[in-house]
C-alpha positions in Angstrom: 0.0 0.0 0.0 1.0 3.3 -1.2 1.8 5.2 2.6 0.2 8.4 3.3 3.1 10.7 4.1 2.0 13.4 6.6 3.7 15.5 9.0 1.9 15.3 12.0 2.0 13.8 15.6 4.8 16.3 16.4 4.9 15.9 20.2 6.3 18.9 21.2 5.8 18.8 24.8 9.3 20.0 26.7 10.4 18.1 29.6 12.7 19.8 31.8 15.5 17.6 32.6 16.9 16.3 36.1 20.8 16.0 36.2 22.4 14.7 33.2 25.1 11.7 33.2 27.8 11.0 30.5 29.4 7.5 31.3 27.8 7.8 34.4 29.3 10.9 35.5 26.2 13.4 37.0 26.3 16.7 34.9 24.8 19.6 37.6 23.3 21.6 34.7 20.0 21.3 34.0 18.8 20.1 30.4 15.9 21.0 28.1 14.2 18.3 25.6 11.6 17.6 24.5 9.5 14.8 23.0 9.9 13.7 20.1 7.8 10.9 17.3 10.8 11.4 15.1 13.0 10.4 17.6 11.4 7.3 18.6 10.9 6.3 14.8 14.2 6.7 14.1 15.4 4.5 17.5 12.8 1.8 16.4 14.4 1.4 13.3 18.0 1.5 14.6 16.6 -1.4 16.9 15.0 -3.1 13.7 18.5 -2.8 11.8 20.7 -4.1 14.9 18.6 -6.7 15.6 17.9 -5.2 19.2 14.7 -6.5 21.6 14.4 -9.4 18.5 13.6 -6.9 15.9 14.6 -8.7 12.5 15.9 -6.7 9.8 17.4 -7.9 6.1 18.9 -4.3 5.6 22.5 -3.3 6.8 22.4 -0.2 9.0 24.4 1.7 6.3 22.1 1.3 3.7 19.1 1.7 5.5 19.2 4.7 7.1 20.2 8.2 5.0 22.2 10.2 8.0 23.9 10.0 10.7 23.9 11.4 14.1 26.8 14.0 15.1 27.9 13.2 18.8 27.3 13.9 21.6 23.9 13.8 21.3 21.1 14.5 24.7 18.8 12.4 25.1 15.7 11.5 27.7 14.3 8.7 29.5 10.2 8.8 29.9 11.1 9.2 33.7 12.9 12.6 32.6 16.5 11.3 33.8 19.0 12.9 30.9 21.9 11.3 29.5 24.3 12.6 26.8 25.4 9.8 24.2 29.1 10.1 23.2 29.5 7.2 20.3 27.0 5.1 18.0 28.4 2.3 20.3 26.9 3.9 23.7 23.6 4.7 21.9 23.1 1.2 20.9 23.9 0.1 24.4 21.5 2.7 25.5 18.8 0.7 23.7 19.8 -2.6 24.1 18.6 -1.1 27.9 15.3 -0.1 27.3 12.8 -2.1 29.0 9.2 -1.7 28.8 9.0 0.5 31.8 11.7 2.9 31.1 12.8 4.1 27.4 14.2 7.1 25.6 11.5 9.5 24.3 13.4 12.9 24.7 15.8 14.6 23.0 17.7 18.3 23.1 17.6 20.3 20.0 19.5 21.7 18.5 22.0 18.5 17.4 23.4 17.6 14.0 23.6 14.9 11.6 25.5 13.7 8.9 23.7 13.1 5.5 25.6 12.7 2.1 28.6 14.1 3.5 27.3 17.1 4.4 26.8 18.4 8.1 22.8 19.5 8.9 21.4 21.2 12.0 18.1 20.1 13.3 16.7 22.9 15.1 13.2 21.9 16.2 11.1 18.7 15.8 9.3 19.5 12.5 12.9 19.4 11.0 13.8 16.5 12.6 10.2 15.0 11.5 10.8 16.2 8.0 14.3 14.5 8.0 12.5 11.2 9.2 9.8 11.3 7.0 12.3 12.4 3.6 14.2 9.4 4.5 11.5 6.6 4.1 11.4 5.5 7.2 8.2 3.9 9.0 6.6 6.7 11.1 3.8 5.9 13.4 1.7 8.1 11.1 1.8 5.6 8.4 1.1 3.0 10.8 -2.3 4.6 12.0 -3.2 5.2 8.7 -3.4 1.8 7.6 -5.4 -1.6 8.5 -3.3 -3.4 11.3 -3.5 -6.8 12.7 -4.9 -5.0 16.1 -7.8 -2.6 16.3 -7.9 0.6 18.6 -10.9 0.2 20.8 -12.4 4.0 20.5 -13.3 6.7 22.0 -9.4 7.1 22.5 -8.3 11.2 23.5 -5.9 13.0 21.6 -4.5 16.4 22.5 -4.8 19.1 19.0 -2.6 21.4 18.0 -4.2 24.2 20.4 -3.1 21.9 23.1 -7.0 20.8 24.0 -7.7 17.2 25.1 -10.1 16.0 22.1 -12.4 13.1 22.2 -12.3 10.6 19.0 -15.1 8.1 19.1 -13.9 6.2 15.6 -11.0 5.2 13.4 -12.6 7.0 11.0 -12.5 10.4 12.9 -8.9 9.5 14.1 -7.8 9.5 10.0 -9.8 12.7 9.6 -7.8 14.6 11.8 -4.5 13.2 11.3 -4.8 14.2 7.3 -5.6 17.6 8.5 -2.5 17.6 11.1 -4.5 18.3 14.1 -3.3 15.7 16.5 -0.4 16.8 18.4 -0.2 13.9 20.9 -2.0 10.5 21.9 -3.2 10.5 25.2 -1.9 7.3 26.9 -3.6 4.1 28.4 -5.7 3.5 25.6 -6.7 -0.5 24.7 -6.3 -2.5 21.9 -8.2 -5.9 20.5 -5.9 -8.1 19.1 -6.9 -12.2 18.2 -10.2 -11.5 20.7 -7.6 -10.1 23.6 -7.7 -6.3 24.6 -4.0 -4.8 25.3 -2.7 -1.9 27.5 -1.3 0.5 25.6 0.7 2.5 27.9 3.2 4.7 25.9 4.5 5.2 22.5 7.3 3.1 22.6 4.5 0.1 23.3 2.6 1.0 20.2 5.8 1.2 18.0 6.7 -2.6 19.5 2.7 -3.6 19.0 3.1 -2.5 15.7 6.8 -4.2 15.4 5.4 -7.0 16.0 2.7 -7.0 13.2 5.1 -6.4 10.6 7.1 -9.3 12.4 4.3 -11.7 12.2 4.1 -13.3 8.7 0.5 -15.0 9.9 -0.8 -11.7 11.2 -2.3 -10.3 8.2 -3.4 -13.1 5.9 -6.9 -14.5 7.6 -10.3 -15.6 7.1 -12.3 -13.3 5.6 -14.3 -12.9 8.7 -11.2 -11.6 10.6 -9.9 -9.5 7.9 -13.8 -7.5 7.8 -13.5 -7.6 11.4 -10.1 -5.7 11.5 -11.2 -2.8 9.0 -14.8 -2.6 11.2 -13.2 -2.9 14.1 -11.6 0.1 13.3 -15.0 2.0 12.9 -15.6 2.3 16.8 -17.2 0.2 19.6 -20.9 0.6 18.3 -20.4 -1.0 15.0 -17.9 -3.7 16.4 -21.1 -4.5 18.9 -23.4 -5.0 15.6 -21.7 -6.3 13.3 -19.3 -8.7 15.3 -22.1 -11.6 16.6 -23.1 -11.8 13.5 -19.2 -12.6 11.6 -19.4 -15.1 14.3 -22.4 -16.9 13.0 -22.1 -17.1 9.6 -18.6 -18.3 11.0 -20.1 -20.9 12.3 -22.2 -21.4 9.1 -25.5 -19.8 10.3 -28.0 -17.0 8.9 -28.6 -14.4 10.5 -32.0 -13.2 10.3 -32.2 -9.9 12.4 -30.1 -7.5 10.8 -29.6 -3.4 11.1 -31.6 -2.3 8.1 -28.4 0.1 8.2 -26.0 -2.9 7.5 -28.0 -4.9 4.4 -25.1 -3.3 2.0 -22.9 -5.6 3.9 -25.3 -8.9 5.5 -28.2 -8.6 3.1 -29.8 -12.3 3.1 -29.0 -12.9 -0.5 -25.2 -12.5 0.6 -25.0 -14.3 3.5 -25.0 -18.0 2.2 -22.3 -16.7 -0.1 -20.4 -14.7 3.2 -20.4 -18.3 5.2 -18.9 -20.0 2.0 -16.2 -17.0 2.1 -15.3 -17.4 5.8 -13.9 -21.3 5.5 -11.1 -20.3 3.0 -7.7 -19.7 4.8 -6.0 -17.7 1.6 -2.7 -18.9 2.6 -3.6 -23.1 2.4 -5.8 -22.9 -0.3 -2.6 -21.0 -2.8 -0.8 -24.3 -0.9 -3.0 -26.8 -2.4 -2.8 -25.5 -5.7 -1.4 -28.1 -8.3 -1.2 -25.2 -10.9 1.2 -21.8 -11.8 -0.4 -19.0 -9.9 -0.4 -15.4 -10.7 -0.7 -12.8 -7.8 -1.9 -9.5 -8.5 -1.2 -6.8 -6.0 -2.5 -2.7 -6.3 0.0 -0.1 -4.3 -2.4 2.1 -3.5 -4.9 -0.6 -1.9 -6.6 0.8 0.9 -7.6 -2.6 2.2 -5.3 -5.0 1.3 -1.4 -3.8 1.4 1.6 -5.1 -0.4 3.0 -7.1 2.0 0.3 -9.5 2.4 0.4 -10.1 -1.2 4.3 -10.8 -0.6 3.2 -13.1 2.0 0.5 -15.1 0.0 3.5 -15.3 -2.6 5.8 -16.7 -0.1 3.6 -19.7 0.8 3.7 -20.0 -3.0 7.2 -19.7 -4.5 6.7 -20.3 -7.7 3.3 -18.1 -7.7 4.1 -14.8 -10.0 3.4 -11.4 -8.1 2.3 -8.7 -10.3 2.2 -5.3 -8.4 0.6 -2.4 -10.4 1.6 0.7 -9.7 -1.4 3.2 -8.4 -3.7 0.8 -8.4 -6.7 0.6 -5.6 -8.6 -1.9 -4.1 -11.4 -1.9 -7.1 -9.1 -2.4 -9.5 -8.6 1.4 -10.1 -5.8 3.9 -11.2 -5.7 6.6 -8.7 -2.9 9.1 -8.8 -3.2 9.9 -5.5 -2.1 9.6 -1.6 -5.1 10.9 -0.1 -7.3 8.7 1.2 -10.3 10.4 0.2 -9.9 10.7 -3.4 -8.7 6.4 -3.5 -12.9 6.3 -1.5 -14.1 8.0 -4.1 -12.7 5.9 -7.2 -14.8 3.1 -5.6 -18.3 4.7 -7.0 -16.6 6.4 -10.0 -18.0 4.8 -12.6 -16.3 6.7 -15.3 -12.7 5.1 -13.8 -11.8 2.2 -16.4 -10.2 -1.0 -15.0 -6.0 -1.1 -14.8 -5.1 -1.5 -18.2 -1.7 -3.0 -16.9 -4.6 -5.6 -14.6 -5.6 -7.1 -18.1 -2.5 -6.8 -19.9 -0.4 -8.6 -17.0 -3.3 -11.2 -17.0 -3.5 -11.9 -20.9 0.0 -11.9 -20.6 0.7 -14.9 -18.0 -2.4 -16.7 -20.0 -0.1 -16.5 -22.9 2.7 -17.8 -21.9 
């Protein structure tokens, strides 16, 4: 899936440090930082890269990430203790460290980095975002913006950019304001469902493990249908996940459900039903398995609903399956030359968008041969 590449959740709260240490040694002068998401991305990918907490990674450090930092570098635990971080070496030790009670979300601006050769300054955190977000790397923003293998359970708070504690009652309210840049910071404990269990989200540096771990988990994404509608539902607030989860759990269990939300037909109509409990038995992943014949996977960027790497996944099972992936295309088969959200709804009921000509021409193609 094509990522939505915003620059928001800038958490630009200052936190007034307590004595600093270098190698242990207390500094008596006191230390401003502040919070920062592009800090923490770019320490979860460092982790990723150097294989720390059991992060897997196939790329070397050096090619993965586009700069450097210029020591010493300040940084700051969640319990506001300050250290300053003289090599790479004592940085990576400083992570091996973290635990789940006490990790680095600070860090003192200005610093500098090296990128290309060239020696930057990073002044405030919407540099240091922009830095992040110009080198590729997976920001939390991209993570919330896309179906997961764990659903928030709503109403979650978020503070705005005017530094007022906001309400959001659904997924789809949480997207809305995050396109428009409005959310400044999550408000932590918030829960999450994941396989039927609800999680304690407690800090960032849980929800950038949480999601770690679904981009760790090869099984996480490819489900039964019933789990996969559950997931993008789910994500559409607790009244909806009330009505519409019993009944994905009986045509699960192969019954019809009579007593539907006229408001829901679109989805549980009774013509579709027989048709939804036939759906549900298929595990995507053992049927390609059984398959006796060459198989040809087909796989949009820009796919709201399905992303990329599951189709690499259903590959995988498969290796000598063929993956296709078309550039801008969308779930429905759909050019659409475009990041935001939005516009890729809209192409759904746009009649007057033609099918992928490179859909057709990569299917006549593998006929052929």
């Amino acid at each position: 899936m094509k990522k939505l590449k915003i620059l928001l959740l800038l958490l630009t709260v200052s936190v007034a440090g307590f004595y600093s240490c270098s190698d242990n040694d207390p500094v008596e002068n006191e230390i401003v930082t502040t919070k920062s998401v592009a800090l923490r991305t770019t320490l979860n990918e460092i982790k990723k890269a150097n294989n720390i907490s059991g992060r897997n990674a196939n790329t070397p450090q050096d090619q993965l990430f586009c700069f450097q930092f210029v020591y010493p570098l300040t940084l700051s635990y969640n319990d506001g203790t300050v250290v300053t971080v003289t090599t790479e070496a004592g940085l990576l030790d400083i992570l091996t460290a973290e635990t789940e009670t006490l990790f680095i979300t600070g860090i003192a601006f200005p610093f500098q980095v090296q990128q290309e050769g060239a020696i930057t300054t990073i002044d405030d955190g919407a540099e240091f975002f922009a830095l992040v977000e110009g080198c590729g790397f997976n920001t939390i923003n991209d993570d919330v913006l896309q179906f997961g293998c764990f659903q928030m359970v709503f109403p979650i708070s978020v503070i705005n950019s005017n530094g007022t504690t906001i309400v959001v009652n659904t997924q789809g309210e949480l997207e809305s304001m995050l396109i428009v840049g409005d959310v400044v910071d999550l408000v932590f404990p918030f829960n999450v469902t994941q396989n039927n269990e609800v999680i304690e989200i407690n800090s960032l540096n849980e929800l950038f493990d949480l999601y770690d771990e679904c981009d760790g988990n090869s099984g996480s994404c490819i489900c039964t249908a019933d789990l996969i509608l559950k997931n993008q539902l789910g994500a559409q607030g607790k009244q909806i996940q009330d009505m519409c989860f019993p009944i994905l759990d009986s045509l699960k269990a192969g019954k019809l459900v009579t007593n539907v939300n006229p408001m829901l037909n679109s989805l549980f109509r009774p013509s579709v039903q027989p048709y939804m409990i036939s759906w549900f038995k298929h595990d995507p992943q053992a049927d390609i398995k059984q398959l006796k014949y060459p198989s040809l996977i087909i796989q949009g960027d820009n796919d709201l609903q399905i992303s990329l790497d599951d189709a690499r996944q259903l590959s995988a099972v498969r290796p000598k399956s063929k993956l296709v992936v078309i550039e801008k295309m969308d779930h429905v088969l759909k050019i659409v030359d475009s990041g935001d959200k939005s516009v890729n709804v809209a192409a759904y009921s746009n009649p007057s968008l033609p099918i992928a000509t490179e859909l057709s021409e990569a299917i006549v193609g593998y006929i052929k041969k």
